[in-house]
LOPAFI-13689 format. One record per residue: x, y, z of N, C-alpha, C, CB in turn; residue number from 0; residue in one letter. Coordinates in pm, 1 decimal, always signed. Glycine has a CB too. Layout:
BEGIN
{r {X Y Z} {X Y Z} {X Y Z} {X Y Z} NUM 'a'} ...
***
This chain:
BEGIN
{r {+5089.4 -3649.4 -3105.6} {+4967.3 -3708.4 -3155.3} {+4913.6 -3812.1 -3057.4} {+4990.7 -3771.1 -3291.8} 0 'x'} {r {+5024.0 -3868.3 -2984.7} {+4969.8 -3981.2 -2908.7} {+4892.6 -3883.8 -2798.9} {+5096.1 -4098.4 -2843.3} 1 'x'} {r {+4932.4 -3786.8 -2715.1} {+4866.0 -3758.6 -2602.6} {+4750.6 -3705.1 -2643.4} {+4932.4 -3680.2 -2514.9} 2 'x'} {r {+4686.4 -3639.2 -2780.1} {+4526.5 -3595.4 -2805.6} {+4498.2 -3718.2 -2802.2} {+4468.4 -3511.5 -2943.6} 3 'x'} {r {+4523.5 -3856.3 -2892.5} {+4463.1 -3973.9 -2836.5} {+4402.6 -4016.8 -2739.0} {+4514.2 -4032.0 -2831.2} 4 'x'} {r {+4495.8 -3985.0 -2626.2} {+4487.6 -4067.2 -2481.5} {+4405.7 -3946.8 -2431.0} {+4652.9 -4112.5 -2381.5} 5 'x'} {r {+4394.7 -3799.7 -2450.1} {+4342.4 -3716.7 -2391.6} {+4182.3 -3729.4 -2394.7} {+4396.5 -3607.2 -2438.1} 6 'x'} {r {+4198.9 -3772.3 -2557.3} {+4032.3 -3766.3 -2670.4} {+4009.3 -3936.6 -2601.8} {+4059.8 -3752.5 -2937.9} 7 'x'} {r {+4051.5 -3984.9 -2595.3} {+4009.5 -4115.1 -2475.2} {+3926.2 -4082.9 -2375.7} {+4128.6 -4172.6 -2389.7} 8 'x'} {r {+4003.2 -4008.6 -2294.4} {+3948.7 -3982.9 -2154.7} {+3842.1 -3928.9 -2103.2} {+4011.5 -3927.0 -2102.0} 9 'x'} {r {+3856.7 -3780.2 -2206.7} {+3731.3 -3741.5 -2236.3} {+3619.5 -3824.0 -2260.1} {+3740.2 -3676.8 -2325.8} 10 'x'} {r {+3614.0 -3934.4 -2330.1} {+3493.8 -3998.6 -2413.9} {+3489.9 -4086.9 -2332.4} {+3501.1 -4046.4 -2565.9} 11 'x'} {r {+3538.9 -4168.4 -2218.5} {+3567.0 -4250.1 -2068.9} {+3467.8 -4161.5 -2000.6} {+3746.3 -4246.6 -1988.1} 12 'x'} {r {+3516.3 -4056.0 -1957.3} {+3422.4 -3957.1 -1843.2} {+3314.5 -3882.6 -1907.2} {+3513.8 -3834.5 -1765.3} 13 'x'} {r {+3286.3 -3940.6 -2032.0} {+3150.5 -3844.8 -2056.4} {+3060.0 -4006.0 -2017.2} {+3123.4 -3747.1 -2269.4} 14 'x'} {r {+3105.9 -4122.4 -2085.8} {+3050.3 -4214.8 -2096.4} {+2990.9 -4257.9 -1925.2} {+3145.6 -4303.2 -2176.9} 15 'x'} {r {+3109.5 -4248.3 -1835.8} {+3084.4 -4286.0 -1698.9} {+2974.5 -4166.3 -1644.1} {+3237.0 -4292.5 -1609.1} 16 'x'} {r {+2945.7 -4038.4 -1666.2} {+2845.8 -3940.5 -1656.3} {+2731.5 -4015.1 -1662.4} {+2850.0 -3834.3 -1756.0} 17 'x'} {r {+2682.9 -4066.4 -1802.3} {+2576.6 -4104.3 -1851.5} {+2562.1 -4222.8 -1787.0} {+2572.2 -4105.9 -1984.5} 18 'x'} {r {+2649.7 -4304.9 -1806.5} {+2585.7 -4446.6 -1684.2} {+2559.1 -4375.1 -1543.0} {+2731.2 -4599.4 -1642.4} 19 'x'} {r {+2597.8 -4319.6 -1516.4} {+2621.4 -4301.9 -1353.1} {+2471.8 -4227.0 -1279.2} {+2779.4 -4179.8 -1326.1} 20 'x'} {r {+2479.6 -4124.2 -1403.0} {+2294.9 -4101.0 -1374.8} {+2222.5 -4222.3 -1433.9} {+2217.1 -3946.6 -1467.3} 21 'x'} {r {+2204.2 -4264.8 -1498.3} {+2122.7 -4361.1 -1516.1} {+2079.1 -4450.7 -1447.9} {+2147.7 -4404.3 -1581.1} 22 'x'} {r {+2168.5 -4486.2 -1339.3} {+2160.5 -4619.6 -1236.3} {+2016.1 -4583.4 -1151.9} {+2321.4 -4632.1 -1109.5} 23 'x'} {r {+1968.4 -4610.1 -1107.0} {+1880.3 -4632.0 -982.8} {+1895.1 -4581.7 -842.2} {+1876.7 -4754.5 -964.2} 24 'x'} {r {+1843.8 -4488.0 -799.9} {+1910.8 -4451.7 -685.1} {+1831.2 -4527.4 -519.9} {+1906.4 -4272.3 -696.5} 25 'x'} {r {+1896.3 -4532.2 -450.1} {+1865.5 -4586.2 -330.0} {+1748.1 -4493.2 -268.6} {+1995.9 -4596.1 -241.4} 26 'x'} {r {+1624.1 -4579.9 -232.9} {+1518.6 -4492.3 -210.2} {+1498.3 -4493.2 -41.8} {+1383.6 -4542.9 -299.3} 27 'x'} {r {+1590.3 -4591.2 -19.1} {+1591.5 -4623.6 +125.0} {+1666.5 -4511.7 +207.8} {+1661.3 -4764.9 +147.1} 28 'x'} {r {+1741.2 -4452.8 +130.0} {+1891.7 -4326.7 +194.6} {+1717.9 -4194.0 +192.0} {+2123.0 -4263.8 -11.2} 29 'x'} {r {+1661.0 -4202.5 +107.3} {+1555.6 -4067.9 +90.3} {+1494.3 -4076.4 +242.2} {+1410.7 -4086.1 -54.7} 30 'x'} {r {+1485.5 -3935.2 +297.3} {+1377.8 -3944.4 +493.3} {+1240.7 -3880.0 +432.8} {+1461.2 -3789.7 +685.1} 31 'x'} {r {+1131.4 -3975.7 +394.7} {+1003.9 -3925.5 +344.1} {+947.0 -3846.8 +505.2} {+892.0 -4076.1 +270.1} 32 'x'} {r {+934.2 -3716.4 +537.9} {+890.4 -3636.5 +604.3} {+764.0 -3556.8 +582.9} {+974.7 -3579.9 +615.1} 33 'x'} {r {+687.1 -3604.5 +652.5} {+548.8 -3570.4 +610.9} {+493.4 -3394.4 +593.8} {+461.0 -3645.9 +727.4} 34 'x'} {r {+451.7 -3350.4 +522.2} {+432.4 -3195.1 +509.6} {+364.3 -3172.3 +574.0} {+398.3 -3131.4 +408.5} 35 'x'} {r {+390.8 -3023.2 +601.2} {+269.7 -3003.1 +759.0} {+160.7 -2940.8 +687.0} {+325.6 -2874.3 +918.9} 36 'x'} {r {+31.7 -2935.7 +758.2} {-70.5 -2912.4 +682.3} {-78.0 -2764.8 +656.6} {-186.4 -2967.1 +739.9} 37 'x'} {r {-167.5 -2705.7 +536.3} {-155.2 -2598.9 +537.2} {-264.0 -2524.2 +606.3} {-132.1 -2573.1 +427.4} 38 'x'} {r {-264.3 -2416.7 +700.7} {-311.1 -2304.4 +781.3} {-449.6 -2252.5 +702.0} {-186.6 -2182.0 +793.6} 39 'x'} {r {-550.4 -2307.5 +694.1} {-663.8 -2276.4 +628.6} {-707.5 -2132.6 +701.8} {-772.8 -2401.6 +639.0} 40 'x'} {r {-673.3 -2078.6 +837.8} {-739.1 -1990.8 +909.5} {-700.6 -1875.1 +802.3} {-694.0 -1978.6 +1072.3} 41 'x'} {r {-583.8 -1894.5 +723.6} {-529.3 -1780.1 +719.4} {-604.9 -1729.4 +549.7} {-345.5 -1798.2 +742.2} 42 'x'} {r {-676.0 -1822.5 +477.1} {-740.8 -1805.7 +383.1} {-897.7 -1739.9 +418.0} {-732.2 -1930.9 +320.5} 43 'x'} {r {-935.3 -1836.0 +534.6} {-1038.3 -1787.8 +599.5} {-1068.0 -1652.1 +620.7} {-1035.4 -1835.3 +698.1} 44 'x'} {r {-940.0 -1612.6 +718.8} {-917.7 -1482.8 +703.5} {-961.3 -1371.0 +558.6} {-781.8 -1492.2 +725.5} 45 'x'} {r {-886.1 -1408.9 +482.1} {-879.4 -1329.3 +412.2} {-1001.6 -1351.1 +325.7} {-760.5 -1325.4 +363.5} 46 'x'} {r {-1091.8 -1444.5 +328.2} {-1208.2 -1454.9 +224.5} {-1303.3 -1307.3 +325.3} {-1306.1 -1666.6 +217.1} 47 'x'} {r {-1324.3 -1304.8 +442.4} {-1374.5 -1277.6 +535.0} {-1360.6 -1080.7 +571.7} {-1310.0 -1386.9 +627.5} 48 'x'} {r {-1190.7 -1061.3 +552.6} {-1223.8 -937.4 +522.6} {-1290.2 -844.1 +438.7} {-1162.4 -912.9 +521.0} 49 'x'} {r {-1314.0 -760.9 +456.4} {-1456.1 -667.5 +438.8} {-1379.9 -563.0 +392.9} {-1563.8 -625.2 +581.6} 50 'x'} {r {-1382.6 -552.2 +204.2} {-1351.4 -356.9 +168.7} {-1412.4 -271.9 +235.6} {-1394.4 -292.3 +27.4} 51 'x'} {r {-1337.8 -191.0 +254.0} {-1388.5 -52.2 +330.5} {-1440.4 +25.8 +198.3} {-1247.5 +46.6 +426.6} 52 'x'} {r {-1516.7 +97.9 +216.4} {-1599.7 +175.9 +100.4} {-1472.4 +324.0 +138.9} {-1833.2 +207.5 +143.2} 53 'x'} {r {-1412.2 +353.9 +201.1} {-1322.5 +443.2 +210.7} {-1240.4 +489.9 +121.3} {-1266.8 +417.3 +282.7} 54 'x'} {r {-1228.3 +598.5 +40.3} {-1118.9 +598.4 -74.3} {-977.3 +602.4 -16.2} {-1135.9 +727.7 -173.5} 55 'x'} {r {-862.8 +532.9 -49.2} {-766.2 +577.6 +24.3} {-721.7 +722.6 +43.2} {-678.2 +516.1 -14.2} 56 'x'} {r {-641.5 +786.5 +118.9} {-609.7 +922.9 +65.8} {-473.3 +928.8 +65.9} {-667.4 +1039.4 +142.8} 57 'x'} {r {-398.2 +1046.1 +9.5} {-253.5 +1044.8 +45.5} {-210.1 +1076.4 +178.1} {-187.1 +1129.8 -32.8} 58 'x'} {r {-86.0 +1052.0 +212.6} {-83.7 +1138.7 +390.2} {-52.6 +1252.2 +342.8} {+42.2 +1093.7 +531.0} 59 'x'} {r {-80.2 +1318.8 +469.5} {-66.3 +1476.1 +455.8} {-197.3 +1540.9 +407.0} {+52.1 +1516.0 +349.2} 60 'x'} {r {-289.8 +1477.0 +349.2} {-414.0 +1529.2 +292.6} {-565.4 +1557.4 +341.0} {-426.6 +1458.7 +208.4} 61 'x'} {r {-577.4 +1704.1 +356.8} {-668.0 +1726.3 +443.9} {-813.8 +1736.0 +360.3} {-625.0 +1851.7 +524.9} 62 'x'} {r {-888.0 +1669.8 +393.2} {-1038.5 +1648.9 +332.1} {-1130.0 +1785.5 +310.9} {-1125.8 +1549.2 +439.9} 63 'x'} {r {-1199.3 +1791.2 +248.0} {-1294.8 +1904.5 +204.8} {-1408.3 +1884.9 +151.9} {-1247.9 +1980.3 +122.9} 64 'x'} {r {-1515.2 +1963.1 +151.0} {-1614.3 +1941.5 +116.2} {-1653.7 +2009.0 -64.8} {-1685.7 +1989.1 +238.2} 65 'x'} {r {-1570.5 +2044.4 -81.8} {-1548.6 +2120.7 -209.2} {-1521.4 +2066.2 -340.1} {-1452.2 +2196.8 -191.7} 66 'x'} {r {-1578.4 +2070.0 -458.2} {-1516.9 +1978.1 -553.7} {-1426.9 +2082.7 -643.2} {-1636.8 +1887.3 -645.3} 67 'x'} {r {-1491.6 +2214.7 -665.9} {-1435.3 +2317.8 -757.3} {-1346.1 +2389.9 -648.8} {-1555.1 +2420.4 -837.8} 68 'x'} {r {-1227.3 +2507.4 -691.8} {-1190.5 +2565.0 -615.2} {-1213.4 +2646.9 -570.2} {-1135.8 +2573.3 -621.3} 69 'x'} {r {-1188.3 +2653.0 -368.4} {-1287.6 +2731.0 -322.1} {-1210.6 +2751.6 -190.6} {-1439.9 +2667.4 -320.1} 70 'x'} {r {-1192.5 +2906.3 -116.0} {-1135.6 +2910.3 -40.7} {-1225.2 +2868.4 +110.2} {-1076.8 +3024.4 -67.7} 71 'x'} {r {-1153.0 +2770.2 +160.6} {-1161.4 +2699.3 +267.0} {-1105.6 +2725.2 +416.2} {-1118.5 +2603.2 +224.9} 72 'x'} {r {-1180.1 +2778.6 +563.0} {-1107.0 +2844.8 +664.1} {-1023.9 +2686.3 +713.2} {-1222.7 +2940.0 +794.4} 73 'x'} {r {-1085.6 +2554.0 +665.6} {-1009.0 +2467.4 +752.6} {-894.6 +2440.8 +671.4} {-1081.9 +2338.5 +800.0} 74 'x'} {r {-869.3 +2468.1 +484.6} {-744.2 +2462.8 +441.9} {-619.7 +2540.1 +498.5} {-758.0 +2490.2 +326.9} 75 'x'} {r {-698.9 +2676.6 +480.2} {-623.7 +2788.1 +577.4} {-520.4 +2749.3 +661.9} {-713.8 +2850.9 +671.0} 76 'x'} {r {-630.0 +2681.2 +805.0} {-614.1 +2616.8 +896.8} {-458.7 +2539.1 +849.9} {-748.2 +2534.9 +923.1} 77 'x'} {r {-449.8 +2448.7 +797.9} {-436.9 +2372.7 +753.9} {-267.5 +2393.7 +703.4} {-549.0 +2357.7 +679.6} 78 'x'} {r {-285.4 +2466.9 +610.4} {-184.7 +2495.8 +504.5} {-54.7 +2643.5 +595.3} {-304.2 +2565.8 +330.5} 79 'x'} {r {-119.6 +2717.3 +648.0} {-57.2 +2843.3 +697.3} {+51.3 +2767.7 +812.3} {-186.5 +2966.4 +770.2} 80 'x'} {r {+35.8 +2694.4 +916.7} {+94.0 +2677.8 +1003.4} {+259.0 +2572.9 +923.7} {-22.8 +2614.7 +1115.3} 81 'x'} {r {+220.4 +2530.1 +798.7} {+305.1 +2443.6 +727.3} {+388.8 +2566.3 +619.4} {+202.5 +2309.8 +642.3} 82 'x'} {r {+375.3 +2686.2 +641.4} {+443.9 +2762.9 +591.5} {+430.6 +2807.1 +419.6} {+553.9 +2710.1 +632.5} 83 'x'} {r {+309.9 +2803.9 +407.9} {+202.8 +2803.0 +289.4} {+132.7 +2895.7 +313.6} {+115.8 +2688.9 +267.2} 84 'x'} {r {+136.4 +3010.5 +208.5} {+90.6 +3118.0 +225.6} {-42.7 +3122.5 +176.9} {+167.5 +3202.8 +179.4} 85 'x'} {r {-148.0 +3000.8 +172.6} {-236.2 +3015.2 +104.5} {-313.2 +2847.6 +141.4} {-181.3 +3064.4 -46.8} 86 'x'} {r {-382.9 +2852.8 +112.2} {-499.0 +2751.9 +61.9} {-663.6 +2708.8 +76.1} {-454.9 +2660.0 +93.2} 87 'x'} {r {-663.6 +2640.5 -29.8} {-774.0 +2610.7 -110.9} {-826.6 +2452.6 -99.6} {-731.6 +2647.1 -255.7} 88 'x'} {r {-986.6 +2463.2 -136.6} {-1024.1 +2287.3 -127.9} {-1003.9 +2293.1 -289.1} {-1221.3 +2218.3 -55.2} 89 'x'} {r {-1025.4 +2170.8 -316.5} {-964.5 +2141.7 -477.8} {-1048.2 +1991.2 -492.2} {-745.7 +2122.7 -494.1} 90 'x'} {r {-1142.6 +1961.6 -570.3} {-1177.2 +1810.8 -561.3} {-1160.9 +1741.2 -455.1} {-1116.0 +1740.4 -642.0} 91 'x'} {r {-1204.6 +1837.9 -306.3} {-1211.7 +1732.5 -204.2} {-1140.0 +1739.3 -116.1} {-1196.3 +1622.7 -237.6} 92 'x'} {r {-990.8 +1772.4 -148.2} {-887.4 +1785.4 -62.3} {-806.7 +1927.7 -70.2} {-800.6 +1670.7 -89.0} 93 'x'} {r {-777.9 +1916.8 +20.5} {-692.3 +2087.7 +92.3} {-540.5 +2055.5 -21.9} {-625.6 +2081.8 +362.1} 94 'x'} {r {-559.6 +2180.7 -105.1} {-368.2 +2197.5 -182.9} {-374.0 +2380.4 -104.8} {-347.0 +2192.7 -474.0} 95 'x'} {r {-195.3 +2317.4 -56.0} {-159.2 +2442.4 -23.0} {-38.2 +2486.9 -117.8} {-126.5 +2446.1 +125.7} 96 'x'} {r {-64.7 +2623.7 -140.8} {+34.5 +2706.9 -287.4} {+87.1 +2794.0 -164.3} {-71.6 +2823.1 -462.1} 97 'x'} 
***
């Protein structure tokens, strides 16, 4: 019984010294106030400044067409045969090879 005493002591010693110990005041003189470097405005500049491209992206590999419905195309052909595609077609624009 005596050593939970002295144990339940110690405990309640080192919680107590925790709480003072943050509490104190810390030395502001040990802190190195280092001035922040400024921030790079060019690089906002930049970017207010670029210009969308009206370009739709496309996927790679995707060959353009003038076609919206499907329609056999000599530049899909082109296109699709040498890639071992026995076939192709414009499709909404772009070359699908079957």
């Amino acid at each position: 019984m005596e050593f939970k005493g002295i144990l339940f002591l110690f405990v309640l010693a080192v919680i107590t010294l925790f709480q003072n110990i943050n509490a104190l005041p810390r030395d502001s003189g040990v802190v190195k106030s280092d001035l922040l470097p400024q921030i790079n405005t060019n690089i906002e500049d930049a970017a207010k400044q670029a210009n969308p491209t009206s370009e739709v992206p496309s996927l790679p590999g995707r060959l353009k067409c003038a076609h919206e419905e499907a329609t056999e195309d000599a530049s899909c052909q082109e296109h699709c045969l040498p890639k071992g595609y026995s076939y192709g077609i414009c499709v909404s624009g772009t070359c699908s090879c079957i």
